[in-house]
Biopython code that builds the backbone (N, CA, C, O; Angstrom):
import numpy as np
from Bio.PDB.StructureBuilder import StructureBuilder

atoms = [
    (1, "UNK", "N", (-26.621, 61.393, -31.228)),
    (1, "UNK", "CA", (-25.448, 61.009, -31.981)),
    (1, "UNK", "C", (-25.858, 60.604, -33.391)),
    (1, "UNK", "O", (-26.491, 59.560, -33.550)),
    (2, "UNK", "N", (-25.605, 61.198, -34.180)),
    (2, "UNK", "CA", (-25.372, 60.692, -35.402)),
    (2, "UNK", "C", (-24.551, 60.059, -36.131)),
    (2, "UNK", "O", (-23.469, 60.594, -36.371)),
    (3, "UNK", "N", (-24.821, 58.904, -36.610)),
    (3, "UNK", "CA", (-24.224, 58.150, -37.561)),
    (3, "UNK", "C", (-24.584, 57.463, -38.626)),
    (3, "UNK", "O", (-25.387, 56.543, -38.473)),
    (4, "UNK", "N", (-24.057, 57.773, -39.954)),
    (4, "UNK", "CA", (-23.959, 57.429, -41.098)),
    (4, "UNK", "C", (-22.869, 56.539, -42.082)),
    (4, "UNK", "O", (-21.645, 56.443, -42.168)),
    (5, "UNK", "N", (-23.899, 56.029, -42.675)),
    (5, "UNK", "CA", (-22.395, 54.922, -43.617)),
    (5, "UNK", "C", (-22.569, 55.718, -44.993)),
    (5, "UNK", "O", (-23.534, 56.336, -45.443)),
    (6, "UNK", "N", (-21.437, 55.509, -45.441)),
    (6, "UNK", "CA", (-21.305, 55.960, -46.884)),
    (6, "UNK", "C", (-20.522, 55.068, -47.999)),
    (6, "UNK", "O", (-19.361, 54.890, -47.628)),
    (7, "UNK", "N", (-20.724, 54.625, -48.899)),
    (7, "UNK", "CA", (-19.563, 54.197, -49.593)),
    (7, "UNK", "C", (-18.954, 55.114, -50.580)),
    (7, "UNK", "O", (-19.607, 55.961, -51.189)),
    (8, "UNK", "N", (-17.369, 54.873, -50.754)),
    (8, "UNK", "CA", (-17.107, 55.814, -51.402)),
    (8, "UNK", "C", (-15.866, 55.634, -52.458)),
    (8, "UNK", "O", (-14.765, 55.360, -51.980)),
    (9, "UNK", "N", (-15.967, 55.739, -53.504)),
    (9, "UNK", "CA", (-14.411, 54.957, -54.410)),
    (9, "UNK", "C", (-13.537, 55.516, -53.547)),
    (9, "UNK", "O", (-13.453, 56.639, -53.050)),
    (10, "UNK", "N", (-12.530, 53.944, -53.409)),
    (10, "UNK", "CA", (-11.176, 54.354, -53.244)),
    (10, "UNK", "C", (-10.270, 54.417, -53.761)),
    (10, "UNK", "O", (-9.996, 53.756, -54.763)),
    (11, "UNK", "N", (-9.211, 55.622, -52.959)),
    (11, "UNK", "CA", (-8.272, 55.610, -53.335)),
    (11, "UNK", "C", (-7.122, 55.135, -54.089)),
    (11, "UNK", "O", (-6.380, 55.580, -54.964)),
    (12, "UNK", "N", (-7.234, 54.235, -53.525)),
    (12, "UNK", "CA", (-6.027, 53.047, -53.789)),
    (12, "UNK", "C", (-6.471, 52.644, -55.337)),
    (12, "UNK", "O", (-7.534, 52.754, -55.947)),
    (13, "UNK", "N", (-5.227, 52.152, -55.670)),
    (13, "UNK", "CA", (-5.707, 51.340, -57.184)),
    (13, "UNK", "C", (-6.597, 50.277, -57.865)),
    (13, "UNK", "O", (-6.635, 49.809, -59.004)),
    (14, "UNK", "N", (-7.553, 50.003, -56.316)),
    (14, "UNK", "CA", (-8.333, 49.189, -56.857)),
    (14, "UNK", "C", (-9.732, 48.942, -56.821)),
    (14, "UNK", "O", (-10.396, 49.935, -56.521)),
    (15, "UNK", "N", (-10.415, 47.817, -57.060)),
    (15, "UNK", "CA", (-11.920, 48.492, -58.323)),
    (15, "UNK", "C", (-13.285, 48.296, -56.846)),
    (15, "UNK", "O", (-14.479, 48.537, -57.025)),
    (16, "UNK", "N", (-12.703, 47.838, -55.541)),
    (16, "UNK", "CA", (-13.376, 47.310, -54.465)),
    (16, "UNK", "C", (-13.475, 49.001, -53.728)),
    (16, "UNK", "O", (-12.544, 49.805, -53.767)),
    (17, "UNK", "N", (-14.704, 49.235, -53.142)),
    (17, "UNK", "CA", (-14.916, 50.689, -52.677)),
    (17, "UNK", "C", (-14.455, 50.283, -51.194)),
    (17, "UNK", "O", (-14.327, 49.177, -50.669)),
    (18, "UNK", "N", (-14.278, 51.418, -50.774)),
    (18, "UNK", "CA", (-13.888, 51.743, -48.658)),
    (18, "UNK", "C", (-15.338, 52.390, -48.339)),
    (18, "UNK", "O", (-16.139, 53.118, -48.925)),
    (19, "UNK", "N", (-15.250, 51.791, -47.207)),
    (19, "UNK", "CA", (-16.249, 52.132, -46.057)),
    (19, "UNK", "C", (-15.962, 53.437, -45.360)),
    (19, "UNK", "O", (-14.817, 53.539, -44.920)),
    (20, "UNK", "N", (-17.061, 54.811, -45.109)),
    (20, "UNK", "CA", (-16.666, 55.363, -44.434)),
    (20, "UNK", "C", (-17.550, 55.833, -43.430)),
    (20, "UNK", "O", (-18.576, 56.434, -43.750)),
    (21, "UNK", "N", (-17.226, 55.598, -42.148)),
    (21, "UNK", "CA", (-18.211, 55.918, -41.060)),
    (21, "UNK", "C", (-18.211, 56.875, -40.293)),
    (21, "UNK", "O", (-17.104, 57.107, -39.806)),
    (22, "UNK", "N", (-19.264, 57.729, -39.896)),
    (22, "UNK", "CA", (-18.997, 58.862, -39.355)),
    (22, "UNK", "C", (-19.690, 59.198, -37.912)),
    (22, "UNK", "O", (-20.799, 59.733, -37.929)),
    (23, "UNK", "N", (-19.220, 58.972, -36.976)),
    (23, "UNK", "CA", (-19.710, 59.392, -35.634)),
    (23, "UNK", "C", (-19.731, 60.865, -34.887)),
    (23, "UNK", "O", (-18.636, 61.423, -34.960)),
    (24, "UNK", "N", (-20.490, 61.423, -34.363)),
    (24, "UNK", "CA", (-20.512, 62.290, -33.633)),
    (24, "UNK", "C", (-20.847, 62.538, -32.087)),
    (24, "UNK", "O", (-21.950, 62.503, -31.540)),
    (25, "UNK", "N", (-19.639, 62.787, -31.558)),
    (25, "UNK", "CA", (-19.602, 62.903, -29.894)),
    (25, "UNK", "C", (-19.759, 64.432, -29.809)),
    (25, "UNK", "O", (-18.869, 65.053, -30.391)),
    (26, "UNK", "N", (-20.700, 65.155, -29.210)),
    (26, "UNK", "CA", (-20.815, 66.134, -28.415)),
    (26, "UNK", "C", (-20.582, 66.853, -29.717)),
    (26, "UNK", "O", (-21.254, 66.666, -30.731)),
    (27, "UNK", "N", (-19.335, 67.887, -29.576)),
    (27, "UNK", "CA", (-19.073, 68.649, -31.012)),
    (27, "UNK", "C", (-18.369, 68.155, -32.438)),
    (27, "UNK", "O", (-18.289, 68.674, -33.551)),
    (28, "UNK", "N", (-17.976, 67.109, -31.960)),
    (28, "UNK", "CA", (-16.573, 67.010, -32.674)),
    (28, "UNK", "C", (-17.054, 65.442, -33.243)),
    (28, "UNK", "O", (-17.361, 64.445, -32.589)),
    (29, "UNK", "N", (-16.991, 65.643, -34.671)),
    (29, "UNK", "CA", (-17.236, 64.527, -35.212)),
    (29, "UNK", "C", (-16.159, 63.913, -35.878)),
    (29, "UNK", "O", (-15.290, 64.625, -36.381)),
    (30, "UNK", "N", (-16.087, 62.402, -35.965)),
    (30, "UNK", "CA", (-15.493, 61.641, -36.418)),
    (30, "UNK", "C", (-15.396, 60.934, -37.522)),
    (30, "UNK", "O", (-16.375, 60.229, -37.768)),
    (31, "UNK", "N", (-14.549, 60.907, -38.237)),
    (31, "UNK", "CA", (-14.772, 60.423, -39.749)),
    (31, "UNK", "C", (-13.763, 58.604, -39.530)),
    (31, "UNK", "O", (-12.563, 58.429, -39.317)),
    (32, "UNK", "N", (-14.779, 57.670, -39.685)),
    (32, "UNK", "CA", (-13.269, 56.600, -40.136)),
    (32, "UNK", "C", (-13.236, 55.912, -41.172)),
    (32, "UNK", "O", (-14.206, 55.156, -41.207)),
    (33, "UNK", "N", (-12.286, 55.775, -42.413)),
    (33, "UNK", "CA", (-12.218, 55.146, -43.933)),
    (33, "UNK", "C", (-11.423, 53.701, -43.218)),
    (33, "UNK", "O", (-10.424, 53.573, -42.511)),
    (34, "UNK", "N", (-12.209, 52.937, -43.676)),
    (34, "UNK", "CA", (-12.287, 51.408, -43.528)),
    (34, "UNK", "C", (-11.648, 50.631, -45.255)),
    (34, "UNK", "O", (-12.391, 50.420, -46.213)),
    (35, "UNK", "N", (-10.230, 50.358, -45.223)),
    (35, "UNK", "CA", (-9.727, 49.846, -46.164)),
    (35, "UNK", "C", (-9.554, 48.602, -45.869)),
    (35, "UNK", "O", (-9.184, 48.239, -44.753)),
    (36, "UNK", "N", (-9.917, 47.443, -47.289)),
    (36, "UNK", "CA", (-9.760, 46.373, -46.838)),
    (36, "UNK", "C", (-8.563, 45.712, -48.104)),
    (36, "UNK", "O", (-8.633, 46.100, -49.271)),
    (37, "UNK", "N", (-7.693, 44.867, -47.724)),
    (37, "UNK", "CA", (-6.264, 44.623, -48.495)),
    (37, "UNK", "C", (-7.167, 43.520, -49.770)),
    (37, "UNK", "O", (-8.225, 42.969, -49.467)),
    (38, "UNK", "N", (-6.704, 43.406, -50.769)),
    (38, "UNK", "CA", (-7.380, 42.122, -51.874)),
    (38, "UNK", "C", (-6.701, 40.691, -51.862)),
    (38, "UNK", "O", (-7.058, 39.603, -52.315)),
    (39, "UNK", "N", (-5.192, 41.267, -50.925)),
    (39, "UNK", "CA", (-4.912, 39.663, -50.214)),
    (39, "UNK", "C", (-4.927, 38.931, -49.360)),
    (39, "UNK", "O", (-4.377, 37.831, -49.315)),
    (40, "UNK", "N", (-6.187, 39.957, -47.783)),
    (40, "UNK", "CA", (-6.634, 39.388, -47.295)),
    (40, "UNK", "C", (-6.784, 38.186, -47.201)),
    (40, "UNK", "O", (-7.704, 37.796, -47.920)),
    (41, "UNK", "N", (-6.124, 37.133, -46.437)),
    (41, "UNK", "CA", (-7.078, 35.619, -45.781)),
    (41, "UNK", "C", (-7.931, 35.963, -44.730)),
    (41, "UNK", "O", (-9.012, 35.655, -45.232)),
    (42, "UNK", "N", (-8.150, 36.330, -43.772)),
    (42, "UNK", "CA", (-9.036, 36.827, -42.496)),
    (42, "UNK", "C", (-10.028, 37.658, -42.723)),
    (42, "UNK", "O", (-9.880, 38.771, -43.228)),
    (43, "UNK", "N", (-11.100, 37.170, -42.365)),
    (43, "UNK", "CA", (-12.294, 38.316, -42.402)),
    (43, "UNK", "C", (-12.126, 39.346, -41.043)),
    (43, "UNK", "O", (-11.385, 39.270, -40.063)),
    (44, "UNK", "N", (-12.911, 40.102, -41.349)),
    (44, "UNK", "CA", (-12.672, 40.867, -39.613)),
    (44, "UNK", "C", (-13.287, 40.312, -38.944)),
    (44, "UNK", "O", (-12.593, 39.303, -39.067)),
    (45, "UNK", "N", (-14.149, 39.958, -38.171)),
    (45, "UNK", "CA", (-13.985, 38.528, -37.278)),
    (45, "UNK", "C", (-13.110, 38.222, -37.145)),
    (45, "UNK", "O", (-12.785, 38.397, -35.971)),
    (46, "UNK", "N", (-12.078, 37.617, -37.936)),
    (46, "UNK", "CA", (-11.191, 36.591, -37.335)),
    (46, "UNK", "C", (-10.306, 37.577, -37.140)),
    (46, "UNK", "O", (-9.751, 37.284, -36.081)),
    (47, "UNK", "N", (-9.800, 38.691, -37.595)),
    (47, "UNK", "CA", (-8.985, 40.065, -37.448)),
    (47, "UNK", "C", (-9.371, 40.545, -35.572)),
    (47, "UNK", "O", (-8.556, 40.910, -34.725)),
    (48, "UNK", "N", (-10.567, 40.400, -35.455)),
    (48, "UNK", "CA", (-10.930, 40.949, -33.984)),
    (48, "UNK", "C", (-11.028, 39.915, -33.203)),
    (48, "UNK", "O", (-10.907, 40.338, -32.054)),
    (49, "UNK", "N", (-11.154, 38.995, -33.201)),
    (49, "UNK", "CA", (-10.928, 37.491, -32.548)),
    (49, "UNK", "C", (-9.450, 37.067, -32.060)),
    (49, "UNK", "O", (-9.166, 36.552, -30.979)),
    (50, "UNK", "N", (-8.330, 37.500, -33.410)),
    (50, "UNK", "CA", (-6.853, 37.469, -32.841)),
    (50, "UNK", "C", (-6.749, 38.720, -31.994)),
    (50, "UNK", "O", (-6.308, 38.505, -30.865)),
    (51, "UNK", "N", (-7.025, 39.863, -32.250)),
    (51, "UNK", "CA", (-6.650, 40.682, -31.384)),
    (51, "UNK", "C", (-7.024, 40.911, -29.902)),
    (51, "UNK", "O", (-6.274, 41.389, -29.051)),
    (52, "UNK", "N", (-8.217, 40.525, -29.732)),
    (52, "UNK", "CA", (-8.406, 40.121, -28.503)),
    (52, "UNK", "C", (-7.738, 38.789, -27.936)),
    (52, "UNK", "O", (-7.375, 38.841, -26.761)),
    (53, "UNK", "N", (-7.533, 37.609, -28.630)),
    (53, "UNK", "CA", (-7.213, 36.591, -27.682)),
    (53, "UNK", "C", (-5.488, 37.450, -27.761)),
    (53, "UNK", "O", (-4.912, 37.245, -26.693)),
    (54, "UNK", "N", (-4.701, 38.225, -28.647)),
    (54, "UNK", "CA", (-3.525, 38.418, -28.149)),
    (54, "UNK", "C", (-3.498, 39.697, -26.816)),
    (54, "UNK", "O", (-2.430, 39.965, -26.265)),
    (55, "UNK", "N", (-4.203, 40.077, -26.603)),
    (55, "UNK", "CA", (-4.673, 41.129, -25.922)),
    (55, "UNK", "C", (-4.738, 40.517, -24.132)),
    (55, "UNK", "O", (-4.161, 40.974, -23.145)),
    (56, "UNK", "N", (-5.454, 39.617, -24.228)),
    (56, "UNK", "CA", (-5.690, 38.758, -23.236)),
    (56, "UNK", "C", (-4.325, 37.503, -22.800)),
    (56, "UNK", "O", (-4.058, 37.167, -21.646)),
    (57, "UNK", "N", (-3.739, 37.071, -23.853)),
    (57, "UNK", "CA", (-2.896, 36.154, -24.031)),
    (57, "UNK", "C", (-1.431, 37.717, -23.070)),
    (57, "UNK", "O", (-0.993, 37.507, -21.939)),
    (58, "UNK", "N", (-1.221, 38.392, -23.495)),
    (58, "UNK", "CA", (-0.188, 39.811, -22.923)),
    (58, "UNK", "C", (-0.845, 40.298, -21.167)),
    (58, "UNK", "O", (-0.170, 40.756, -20.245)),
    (59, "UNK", "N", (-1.791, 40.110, -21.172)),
    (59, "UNK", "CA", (-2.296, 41.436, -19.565)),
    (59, "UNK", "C", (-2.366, 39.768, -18.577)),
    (59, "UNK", "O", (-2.898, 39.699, -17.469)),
    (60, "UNK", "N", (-1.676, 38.501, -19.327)),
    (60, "UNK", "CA", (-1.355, 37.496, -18.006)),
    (60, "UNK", "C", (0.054, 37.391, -17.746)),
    (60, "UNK", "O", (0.460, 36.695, -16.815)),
]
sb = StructureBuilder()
sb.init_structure("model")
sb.init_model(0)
sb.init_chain("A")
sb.init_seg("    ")
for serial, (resi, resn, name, xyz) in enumerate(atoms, 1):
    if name == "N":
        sb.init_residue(resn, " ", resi, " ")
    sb.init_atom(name, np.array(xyz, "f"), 0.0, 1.0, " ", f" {name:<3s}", serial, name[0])
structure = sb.get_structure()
């Protein structure tokens, strides 16, 4: 499996670059662009921390 990071200007109007990661399963590879907002309060941590405890907090 190969995987690579890249940075790459983004899109969007502003001066902070996106992440883009690229995985490969079997044939078919995967591209994912990682945008992050500039009014963010939450780091991802705390972005994947709520989503799991709401995740868990729903399947009771």
């Amino acid at each position: 499996m190969a995987k690579t990071q890249t940075t790459r200007p983004s899109t969007q109007q502003t001066k902070r670059p996106h992440r883009t990661l690229e995985k490969r399963i079997g044939q078919t590879t995967y591209e994912v662009h990682i945008c992050f907002s500039e009014q963010s309060k939450e780091s991802m941590n705390d972005k994947i921390c709520r989503l799991i405890k709401n995740q868990i907090a729903d399947s009771q």
